[in-house]
N, C-alpha and C positions, 0 to 999 in steps of 0.2 A: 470492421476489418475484413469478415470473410465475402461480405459482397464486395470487395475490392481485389479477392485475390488471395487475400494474405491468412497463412498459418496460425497468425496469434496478432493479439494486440502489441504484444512487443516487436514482430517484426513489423507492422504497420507502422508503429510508431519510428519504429528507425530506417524503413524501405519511404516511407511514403512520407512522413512528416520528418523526416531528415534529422528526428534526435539523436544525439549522441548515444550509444549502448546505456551508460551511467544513466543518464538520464530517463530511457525509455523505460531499464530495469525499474529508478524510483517509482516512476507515474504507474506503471502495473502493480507493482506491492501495493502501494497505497491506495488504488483502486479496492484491491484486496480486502481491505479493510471498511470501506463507503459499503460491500457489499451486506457485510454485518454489522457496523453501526454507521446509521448512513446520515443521522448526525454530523459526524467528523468530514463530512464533504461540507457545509455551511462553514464547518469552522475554519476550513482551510480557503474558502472563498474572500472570510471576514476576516482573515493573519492572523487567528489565534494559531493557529496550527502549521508547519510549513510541511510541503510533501516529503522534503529528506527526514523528518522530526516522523509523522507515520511509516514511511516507509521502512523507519529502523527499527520500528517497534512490531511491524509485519515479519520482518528476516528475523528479528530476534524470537518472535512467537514459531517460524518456521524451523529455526535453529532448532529449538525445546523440543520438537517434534520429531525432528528428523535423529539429532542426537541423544535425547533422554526418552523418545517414546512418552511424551508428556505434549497431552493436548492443549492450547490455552486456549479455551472459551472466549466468545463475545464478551462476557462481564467480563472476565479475568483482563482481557483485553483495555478494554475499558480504563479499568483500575491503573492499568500502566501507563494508559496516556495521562490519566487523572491527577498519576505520584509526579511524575517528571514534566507536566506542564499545566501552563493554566488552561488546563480543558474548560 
């Protein structure tokens, strides 16, 4: 994205690949998360996974953080894709 110009992957995504905002937001959180288990990129290639299904689990891990001051770790992460799907 920056050798194109653009500030962030999410304006690329929505200046340049014409996503919707909802959209670009998903695909960046759930980037988010390939970055520390990058596993969960396979799985979302192969439909265990869908990007709104990481992506919520990205904002909900951001949530914890930004409002309880509570970090969730890669495992802990993990663990929650694990409880609520067939990871």
């Amino acid at each position: 994205y920056a050798e194109r110009g653009h500030s962030s992957l999410f304006v690329f995504c929505v200046k340049e690949l014409k996503y919707p905002e909802s959209s670009a937001f998903r695909l960046v959180s759930a980037l988010k998360i390939t970055t520390e288990l990058p596993e969960v990129e396979s799985k979302i290639e192969e439909g265990t996974l869908s990007i709104s299904t990481v992506a919520q689990v990205q904002s909900y891990c951001q949530a914890q953080k930004r409002e309880n001051h509570l970090e969730i770790n890669s495992v802990e992460k993990k663990k929650i894709l694990q409880k609520n799907l067939d990871y």
